[in-house]
Structures are given as structure tokens and as C-alpha cells.
DSSP file (Angstrom, degrees, kcal/mol; ACC not computed):
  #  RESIDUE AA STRUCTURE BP1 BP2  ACC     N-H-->O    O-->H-N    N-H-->O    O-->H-N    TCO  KAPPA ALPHA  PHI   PSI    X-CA   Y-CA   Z-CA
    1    1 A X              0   0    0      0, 0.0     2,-0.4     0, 0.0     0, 0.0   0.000 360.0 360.0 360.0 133.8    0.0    0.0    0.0
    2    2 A X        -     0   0    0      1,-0.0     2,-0.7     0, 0.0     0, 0.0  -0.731 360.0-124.8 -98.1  95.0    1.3    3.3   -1.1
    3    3 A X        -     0   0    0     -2,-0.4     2,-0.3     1,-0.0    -1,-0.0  -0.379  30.5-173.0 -49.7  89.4    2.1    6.0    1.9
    4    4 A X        -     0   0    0     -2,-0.7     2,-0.1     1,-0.0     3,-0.0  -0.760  23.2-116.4-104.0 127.6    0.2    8.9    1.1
    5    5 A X        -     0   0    0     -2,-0.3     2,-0.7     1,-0.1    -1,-0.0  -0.461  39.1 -89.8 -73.6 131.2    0.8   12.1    3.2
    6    6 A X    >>  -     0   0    0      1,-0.1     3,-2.0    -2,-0.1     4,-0.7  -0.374  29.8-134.5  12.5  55.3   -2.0   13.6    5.4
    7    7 A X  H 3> S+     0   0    0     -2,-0.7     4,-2.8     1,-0.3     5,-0.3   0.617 117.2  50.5 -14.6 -48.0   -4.0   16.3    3.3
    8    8 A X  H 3> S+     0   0    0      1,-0.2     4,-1.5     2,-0.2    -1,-0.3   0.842 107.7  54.4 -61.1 -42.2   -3.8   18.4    6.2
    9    9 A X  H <4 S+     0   0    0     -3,-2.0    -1,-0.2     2,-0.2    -2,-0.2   0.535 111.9  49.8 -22.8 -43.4    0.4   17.5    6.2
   10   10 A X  H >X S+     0   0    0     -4,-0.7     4,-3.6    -3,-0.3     3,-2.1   0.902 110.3  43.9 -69.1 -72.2    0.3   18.8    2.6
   11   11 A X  H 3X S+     0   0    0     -4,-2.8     4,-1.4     1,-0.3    -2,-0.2   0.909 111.6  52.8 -46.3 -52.0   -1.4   21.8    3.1
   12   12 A X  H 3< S+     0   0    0     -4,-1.5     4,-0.5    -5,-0.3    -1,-0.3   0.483 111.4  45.8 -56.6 -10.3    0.6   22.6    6.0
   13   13 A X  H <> S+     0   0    0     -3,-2.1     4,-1.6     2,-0.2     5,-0.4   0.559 113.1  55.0-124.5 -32.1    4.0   22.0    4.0
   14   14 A X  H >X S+     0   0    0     -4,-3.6     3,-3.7     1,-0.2     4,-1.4   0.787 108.0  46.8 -68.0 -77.0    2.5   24.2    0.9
   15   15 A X  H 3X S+     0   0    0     -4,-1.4     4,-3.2     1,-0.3     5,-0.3   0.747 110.2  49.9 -19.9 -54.0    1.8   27.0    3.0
   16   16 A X  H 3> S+     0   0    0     -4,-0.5     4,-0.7     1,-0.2    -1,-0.3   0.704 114.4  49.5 -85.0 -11.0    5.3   26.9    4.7
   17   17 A X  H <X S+     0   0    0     -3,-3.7     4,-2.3    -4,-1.6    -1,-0.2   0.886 109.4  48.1 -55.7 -61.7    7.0   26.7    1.0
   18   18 A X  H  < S+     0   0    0     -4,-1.4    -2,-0.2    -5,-0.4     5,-0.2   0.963 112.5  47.8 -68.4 -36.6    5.4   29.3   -0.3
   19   19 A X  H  <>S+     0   0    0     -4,-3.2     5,-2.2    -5,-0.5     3,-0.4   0.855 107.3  56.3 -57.4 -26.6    6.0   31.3    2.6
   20   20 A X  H  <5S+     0   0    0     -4,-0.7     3,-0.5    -5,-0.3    -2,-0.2   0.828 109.4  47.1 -51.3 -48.0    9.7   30.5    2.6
   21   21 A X  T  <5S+     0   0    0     -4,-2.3    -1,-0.2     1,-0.2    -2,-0.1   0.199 104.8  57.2 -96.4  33.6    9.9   31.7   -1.0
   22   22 A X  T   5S-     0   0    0     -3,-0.4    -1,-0.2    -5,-0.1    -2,-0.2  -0.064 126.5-111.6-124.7   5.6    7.9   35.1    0.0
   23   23 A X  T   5 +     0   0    0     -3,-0.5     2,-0.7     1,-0.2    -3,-0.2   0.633  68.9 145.0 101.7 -24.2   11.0   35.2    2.5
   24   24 A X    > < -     0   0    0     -5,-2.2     3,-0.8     1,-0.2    -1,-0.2  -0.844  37.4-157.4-110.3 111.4   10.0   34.7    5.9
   25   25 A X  T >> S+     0   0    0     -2,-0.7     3,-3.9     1,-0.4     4,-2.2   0.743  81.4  65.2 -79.3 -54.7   12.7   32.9    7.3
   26   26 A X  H 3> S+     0   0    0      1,-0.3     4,-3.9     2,-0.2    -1,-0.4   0.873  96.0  54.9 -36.3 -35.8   10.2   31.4   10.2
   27   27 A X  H <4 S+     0   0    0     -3,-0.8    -1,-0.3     1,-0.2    -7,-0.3   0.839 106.3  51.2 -84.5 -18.3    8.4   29.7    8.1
   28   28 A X  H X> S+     0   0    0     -3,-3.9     4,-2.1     2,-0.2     3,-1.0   0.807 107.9  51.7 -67.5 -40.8   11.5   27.9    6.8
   29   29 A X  H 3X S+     0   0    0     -4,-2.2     4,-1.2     1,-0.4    -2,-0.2   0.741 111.8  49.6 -74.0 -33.9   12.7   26.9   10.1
   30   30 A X  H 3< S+     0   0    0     -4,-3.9    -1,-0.4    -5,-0.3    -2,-0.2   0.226 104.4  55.3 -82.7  23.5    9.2   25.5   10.6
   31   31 A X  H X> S+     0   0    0     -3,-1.0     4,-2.2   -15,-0.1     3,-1.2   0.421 111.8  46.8-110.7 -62.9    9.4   23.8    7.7
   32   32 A X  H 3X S+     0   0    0     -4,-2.1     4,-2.4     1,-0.2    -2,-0.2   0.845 105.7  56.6 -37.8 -53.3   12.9   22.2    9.1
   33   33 A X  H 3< S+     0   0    0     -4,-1.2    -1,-0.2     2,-0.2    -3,-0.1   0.207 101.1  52.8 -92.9  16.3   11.8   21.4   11.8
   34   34 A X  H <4 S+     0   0    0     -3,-1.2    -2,-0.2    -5,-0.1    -1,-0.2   0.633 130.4  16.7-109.7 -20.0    8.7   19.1   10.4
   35   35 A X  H >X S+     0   0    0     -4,-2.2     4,-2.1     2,-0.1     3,-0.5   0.532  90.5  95.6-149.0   7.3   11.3   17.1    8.2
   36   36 A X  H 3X S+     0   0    0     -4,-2.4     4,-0.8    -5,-0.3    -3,-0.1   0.854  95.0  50.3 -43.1 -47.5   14.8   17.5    9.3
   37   37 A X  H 34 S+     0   0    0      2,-0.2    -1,-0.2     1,-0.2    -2,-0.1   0.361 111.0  45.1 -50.6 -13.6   14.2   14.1   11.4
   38   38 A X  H X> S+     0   0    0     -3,-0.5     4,-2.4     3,-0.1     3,-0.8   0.704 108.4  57.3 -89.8 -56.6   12.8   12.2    8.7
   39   39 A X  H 3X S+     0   0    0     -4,-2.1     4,-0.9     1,-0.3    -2,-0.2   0.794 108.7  42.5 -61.6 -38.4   15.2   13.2    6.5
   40   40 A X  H 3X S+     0   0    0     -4,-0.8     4,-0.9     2,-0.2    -1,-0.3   0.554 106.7  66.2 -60.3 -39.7   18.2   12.0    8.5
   41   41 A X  H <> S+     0   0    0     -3,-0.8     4,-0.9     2,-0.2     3,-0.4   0.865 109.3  37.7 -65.7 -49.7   16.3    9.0    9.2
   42   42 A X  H  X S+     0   0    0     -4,-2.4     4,-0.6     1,-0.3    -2,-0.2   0.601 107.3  57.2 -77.8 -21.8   16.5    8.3    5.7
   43   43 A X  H  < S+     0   0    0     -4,-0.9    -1,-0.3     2,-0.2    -2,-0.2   0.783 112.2  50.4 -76.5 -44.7   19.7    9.3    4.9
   44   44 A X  H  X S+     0   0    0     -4,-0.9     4,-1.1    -3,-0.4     5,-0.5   0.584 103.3  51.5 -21.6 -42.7   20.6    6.9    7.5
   45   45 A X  H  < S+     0   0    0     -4,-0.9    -1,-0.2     1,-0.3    -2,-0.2   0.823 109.0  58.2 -94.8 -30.5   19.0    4.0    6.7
   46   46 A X  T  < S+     0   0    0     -4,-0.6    -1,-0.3    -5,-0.2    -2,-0.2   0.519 124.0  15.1 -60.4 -11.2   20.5    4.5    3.4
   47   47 A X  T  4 S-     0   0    0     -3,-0.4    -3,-0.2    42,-0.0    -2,-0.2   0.346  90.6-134.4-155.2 -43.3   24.2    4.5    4.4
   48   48 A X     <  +     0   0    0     -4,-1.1     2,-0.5     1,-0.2    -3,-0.1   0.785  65.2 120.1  78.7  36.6   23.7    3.0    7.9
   49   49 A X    >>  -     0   0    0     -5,-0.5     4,-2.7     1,-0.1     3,-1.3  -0.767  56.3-152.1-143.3 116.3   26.2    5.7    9.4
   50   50 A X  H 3> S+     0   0    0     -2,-0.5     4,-1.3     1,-0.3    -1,-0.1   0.815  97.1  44.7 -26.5 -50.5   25.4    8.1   12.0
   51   51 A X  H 3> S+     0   0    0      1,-0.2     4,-1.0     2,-0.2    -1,-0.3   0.648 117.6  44.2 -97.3  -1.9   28.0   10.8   10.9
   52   52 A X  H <> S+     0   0    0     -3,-1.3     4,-3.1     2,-0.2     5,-0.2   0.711 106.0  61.9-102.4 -20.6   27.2   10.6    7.1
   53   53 A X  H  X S+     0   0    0     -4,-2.7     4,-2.4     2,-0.2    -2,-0.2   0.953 107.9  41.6 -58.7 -44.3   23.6   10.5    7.7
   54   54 A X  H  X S+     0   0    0     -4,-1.3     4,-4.1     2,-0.2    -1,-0.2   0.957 114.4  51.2 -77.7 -41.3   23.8   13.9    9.2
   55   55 A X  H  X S+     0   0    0     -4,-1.0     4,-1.8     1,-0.2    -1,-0.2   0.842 115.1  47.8 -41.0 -49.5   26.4   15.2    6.4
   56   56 A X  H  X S+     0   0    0     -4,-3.1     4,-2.0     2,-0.2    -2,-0.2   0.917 113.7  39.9 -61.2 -60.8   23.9   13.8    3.9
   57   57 A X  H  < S+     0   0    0     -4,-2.4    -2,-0.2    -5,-0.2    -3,-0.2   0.904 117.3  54.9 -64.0 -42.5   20.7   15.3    5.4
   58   58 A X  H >X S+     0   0    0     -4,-4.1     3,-2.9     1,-0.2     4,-0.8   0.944 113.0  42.3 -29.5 -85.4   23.1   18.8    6.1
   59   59 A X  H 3X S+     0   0    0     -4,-1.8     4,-1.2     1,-0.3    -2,-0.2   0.579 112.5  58.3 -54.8 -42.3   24.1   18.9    2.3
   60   60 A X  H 3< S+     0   0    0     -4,-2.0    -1,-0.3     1,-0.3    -2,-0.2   0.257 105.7  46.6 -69.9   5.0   20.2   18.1    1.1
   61   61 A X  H X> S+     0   0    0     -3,-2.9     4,-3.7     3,-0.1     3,-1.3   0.629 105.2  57.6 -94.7 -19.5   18.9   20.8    2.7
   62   62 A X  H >X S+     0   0    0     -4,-0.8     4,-2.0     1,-0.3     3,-0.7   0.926 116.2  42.1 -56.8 -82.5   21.8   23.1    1.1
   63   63 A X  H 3< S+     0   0    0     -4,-1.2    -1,-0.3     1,-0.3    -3,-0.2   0.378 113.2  53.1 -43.2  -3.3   20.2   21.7   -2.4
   64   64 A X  H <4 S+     0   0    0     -3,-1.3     4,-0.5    -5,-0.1    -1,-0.3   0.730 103.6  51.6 -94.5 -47.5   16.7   22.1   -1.1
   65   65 A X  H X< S+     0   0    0     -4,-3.7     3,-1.2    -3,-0.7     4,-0.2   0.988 116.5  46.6 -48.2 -46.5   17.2   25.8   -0.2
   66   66 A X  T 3< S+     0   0    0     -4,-2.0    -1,-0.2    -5,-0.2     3,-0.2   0.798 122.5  31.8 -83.5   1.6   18.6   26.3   -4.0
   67   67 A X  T >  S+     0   0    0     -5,-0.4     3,-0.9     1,-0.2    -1,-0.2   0.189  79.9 108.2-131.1  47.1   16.2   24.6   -5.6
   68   68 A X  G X  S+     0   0    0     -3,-1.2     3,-1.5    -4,-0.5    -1,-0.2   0.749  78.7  59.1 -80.2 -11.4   13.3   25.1   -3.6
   69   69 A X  G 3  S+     0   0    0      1,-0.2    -1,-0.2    -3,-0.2    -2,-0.1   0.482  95.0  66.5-106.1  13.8   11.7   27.6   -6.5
   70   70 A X  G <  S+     0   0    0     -3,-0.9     2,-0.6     0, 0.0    -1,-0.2   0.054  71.9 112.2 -99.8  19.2   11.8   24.9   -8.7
   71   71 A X    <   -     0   0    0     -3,-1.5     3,-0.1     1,-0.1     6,-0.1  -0.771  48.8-165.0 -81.7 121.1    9.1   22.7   -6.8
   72   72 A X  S    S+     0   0    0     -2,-0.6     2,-0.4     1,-0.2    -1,-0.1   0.809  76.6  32.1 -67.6 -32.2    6.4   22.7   -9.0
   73   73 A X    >   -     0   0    0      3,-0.1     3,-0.6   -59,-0.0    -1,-0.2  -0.978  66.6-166.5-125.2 109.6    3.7   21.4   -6.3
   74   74 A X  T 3  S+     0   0    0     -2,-0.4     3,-0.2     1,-0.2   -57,-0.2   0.509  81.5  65.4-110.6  21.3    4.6   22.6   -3.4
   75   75 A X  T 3  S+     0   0    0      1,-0.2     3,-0.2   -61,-0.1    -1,-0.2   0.327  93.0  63.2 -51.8 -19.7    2.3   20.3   -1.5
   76   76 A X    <>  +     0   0    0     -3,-0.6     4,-0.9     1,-0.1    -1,-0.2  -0.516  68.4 116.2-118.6  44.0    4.4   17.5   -2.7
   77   77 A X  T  4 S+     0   0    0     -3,-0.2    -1,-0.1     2,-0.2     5,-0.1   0.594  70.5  64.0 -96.2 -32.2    7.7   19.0   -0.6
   78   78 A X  T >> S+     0   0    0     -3,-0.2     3,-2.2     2,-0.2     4,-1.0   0.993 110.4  32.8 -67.6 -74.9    7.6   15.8    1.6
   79   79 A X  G >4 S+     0   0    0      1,-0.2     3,-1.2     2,-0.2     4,-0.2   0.944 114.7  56.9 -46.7 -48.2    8.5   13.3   -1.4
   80   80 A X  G 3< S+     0   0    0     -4,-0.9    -1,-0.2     1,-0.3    -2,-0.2   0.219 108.3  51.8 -98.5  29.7   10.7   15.8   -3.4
   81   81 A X  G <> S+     0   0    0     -3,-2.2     4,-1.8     2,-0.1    -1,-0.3   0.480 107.8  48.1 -91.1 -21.7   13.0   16.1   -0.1
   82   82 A X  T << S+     0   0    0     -3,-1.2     4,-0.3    -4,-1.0    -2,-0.2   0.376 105.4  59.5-123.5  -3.6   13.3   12.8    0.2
   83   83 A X  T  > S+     0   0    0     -4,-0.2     4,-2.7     3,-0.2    -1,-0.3   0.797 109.6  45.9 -73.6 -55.3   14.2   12.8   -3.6
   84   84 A X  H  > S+     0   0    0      1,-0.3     4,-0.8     2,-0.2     5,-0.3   0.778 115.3  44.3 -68.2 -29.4   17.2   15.1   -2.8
   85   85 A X  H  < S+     0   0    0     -4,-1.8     4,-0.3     1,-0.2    -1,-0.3   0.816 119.3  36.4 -98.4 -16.5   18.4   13.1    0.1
   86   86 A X  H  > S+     0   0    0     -4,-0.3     4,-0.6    -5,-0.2    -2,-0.2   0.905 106.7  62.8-109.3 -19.6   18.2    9.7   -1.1
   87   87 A X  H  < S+     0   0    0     -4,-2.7     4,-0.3     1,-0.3    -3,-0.1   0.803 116.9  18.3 -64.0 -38.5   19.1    9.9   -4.6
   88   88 A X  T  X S+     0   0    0     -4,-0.8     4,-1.1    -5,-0.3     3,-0.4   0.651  96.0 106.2-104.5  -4.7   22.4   11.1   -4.9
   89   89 A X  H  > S+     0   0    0     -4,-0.3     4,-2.4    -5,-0.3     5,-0.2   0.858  92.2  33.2 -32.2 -50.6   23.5   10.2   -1.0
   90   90 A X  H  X S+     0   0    0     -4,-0.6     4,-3.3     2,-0.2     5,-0.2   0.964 124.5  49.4 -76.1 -35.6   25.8    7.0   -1.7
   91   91 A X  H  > S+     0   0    0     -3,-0.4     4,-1.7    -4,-0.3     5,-0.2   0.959 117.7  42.5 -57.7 -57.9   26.9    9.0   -5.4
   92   92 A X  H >X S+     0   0    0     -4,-1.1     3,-2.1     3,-0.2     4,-1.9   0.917 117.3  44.4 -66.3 -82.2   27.6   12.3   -3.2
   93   93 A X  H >X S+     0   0    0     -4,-2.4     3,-2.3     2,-0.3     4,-0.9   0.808 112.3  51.8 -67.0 -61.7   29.4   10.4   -0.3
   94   94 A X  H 3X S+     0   0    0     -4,-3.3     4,-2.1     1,-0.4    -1,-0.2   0.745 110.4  49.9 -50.7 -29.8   31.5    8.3   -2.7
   95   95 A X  H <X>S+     0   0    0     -3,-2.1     5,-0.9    -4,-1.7     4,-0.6   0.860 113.4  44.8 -85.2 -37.4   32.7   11.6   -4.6
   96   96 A X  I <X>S+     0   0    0     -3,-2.3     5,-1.5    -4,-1.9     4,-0.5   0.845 111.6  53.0 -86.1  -9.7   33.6   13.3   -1.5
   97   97 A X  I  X>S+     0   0    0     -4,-0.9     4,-2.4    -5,-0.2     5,-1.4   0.990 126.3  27.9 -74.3 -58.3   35.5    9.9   -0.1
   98   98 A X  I  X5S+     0   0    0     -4,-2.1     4,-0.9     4,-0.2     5,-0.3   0.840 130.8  29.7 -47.0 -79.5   37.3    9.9   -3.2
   99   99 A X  I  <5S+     0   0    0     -4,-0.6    -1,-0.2    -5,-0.2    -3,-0.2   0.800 134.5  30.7 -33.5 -56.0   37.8   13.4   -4.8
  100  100 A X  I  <<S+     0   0    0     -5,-0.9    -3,-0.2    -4,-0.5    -2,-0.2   0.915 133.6  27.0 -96.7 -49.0   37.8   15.4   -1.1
  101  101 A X  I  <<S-     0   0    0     -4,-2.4    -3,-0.2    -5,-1.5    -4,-0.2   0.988  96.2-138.0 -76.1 -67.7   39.2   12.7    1.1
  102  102 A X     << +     0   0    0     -5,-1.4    -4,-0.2    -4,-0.9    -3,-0.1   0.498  44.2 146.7  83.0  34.3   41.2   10.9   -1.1
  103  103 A X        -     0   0    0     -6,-0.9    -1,-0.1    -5,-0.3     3,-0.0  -0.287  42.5 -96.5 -69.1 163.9   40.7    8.1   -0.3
  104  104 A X     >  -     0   0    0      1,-0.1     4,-1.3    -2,-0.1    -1,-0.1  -0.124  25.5-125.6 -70.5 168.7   40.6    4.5   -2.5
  105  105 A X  H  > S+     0   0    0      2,-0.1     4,-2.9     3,-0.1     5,-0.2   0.883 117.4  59.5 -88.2 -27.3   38.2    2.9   -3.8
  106  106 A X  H  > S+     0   0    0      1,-0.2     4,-0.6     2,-0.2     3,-0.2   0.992 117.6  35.6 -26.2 -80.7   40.1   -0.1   -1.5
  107  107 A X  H >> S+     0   0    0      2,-0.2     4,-6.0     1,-0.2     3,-1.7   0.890 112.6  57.7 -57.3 -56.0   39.5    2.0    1.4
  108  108 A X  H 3X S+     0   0    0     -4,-1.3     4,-2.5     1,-0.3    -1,-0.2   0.764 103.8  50.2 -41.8 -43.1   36.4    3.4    0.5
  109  109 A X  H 3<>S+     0   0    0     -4,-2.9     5,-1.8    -3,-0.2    -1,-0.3   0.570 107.3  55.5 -82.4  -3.1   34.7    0.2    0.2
  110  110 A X  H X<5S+     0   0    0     -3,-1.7     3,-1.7    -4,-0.6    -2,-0.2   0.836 106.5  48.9 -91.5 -62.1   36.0   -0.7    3.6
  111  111 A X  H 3<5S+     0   0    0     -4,-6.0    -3,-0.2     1,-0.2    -2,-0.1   0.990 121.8  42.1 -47.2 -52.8   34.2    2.9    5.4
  112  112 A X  T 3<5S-     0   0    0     -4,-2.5    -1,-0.2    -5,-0.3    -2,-0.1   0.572 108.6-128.4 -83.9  15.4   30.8    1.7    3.4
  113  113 A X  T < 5 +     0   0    0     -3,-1.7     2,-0.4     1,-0.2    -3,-0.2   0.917  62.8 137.6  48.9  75.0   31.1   -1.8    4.2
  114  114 A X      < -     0   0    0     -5,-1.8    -1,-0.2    -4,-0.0    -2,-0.1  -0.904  66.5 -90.7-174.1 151.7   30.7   -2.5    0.6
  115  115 A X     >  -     0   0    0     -2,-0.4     4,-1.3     1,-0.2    -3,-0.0   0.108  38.7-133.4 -34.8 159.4   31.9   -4.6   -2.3
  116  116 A X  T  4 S+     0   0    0      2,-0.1     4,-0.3     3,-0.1    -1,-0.2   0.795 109.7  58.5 -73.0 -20.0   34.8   -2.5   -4.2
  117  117 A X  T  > S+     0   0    0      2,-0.2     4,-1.4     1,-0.2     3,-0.5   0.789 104.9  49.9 -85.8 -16.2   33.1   -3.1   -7.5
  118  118 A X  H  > S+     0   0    0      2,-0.2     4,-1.3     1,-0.2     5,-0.3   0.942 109.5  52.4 -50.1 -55.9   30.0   -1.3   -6.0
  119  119 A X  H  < S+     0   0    0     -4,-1.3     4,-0.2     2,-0.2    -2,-0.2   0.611 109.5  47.2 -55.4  -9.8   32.1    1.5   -4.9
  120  120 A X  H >> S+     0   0    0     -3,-0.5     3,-4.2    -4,-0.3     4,-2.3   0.886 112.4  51.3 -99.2 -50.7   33.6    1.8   -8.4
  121  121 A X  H 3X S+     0   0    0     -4,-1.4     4,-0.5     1,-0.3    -2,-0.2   0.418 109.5  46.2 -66.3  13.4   30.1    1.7  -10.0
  122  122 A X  H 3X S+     0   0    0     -4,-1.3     4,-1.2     2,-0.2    -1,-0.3   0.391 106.1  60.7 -89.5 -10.7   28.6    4.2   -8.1
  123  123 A X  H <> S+     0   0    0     -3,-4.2     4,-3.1    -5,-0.3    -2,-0.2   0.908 110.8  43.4 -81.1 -39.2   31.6    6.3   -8.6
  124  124 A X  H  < S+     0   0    0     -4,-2.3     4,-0.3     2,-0.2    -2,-0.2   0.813 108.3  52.2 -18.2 -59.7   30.8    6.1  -12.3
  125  125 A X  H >X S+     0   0    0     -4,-0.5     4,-3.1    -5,-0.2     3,-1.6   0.869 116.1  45.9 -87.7 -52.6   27.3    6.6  -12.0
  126  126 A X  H 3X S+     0   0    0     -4,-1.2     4,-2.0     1,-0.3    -2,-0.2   0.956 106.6  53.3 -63.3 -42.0   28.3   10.0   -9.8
  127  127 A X  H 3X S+     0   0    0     -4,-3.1     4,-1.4     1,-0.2    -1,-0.3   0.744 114.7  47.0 -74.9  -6.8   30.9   11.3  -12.0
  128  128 A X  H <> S+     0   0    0     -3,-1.6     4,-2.2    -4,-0.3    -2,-0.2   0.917 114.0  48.9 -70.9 -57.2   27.8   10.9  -14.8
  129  129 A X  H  X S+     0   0    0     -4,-3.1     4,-2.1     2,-0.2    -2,-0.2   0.732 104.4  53.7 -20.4 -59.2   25.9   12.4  -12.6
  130  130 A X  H  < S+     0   0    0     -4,-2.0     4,-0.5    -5,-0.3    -1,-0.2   0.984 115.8  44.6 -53.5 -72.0   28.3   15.3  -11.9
  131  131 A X  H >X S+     0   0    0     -4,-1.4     4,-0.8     2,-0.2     3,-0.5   0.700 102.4  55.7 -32.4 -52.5   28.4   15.9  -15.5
  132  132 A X  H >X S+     0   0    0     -4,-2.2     4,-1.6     1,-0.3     3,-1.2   0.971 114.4  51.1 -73.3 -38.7   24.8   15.7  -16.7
  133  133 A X  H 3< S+     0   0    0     -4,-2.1    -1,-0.3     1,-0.2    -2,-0.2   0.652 115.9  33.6 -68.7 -12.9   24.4   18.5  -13.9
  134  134 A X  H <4>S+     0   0    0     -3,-0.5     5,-1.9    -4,-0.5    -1,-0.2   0.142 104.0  67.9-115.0  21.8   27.1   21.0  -14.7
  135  135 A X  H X<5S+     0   0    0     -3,-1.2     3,-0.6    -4,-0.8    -2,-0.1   0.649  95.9  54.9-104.3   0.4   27.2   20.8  -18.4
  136  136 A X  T 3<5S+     0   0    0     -4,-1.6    -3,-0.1     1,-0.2    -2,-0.1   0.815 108.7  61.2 -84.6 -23.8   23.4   22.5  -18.9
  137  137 A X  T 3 5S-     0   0    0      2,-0.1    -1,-0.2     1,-0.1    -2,-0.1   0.409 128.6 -97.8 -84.0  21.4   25.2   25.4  -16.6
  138  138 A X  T < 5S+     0   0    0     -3,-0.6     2,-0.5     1,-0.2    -3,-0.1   0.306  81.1 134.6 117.3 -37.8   27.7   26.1  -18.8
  139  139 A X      < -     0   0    0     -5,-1.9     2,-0.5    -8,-0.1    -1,-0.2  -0.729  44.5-148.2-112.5 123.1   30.3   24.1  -17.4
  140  140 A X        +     0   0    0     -2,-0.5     2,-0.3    -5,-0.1    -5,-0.1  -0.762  30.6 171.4-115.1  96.9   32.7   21.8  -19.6
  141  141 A X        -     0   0    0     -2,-0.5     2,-0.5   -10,-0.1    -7,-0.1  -0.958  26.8-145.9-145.8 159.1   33.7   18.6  -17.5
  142  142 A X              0   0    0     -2,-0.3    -2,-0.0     1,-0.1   -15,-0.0  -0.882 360.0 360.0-105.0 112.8   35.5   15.6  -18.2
  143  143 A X              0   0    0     -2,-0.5    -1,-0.1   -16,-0.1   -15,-0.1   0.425 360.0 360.0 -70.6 360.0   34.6   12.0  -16.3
């Protein structure tokens, strides 16, 4: 069966969107505080680490703030967080072990308790990723 949010939950999350992008900063912070925990949760259960979960949930509000005026529904705020936080999380953390840490992929697969040959395709799949998302802004890079 298919979770469906709480009309009243909906309503409540449009209002506090559209008031976020009319600017009043309260209304963001309640907005934060209805799905910062959730989000975290999820980011967790996705990566099954305490300190990347929070890193992860941190960095998907960054990408929510910039692309909050590109929610089409802004009833629908609940799902298209939860877009942000789980879809690139393992691409995102694998590009910062690598790229930011420096780490291996050896090593890498050892912090995510995972295969190495997972860790290389998802470093793949991120550096695609990477790409498809800075070459409509302009920006010329090479996986």
C-alpha cells in the first residue's frame, strides 16, 4: 500500500514553502523542523552511518534551499526532499571519499562496508551524474 501524506500535512508543507519563498525565514525553520528528522532518518537508513547521515541530510537541505523555487507542487515538498536526500546520497558520499578525502576505492569500500566493485560503479554513476548536472550550466567537465 502506497504512503500517502495527510492532506492536512500537505497543506501545512504548501503553505510553509510558499512562505519560505515570500522570504519569511520562520516559516523555513518550521518547515525544518517538520522534516529535518525524517530526512536524516532516511539518509541513515540509506548509508547506515550516524556521521554521514547527518552530512547527507546537512548537504540536502543546502540543495533544497537552491532549488526550492523549482518545486512545482509545493504540496508535494515531503516526497521531493526525500528525492534530494536519497538519490544522490551514496553518489555524493563516494565523490567526497574519493575526490575530497582521497581516499581509494580499496578504502572506501572498507568505510561503506561494501563490495569495491559497488564502490567503483557508483563512482561512475556520480561522475555521470556530476556531469549531466554541470554541463546545462555552462560548465565543460570531463569523467
Amino acid at each position: 500500500m502506497c504512503r500517502v501524506l495527510h492532506p492536512v500535512e500537505q497543506i501545512a508543507d504548501e503553505i510553509l514553502v510558499i512562505d519560505a519563498l515570500n522570504g519569511d525565514c520562520e516559516a523555513f525553520d518550521r518547515l525544518v523542523s517538520r522534516w529535518q528528522k525524517r530526512l536524516w532518518r532516511h539518509a541513515l537508513n540509506l548509508t547506515g552511518l550516524t556521521g554521514a547521515a547527518w552530512d547527507i541530510s546537512q548537504e540536502s537541505w543546502l540543495d533544497i534551499i537552491r532549488g526550492l523555487t523549482r518545486l512545482n507542487d509545493q504540496a508535494k515538498f515531503g516526497p521531493w526532499a526525500y528525492r534530494i536526500a536519497g538519490f544522490s546520497a551514496p553518489a555524493r558520499m563516494v565523490l567526497n571519499l574519493y575526490y575530497l578525502e582521497g581516499f581509494s576505492l580499496c578504502e572506501i569500500a572498507g568505510i561503506l562496508e561494501t563490495p569495491e566493485g559497488t564502490v567503483k560503479s557508483r563512482l561512475h554513476a556520480a561522475r555521470i551524474e556530476f556531469r549531466d548536472h554541470c554541463e546545462p550550466l555552462g560548465r565543460k567537465v570531463t569523467t
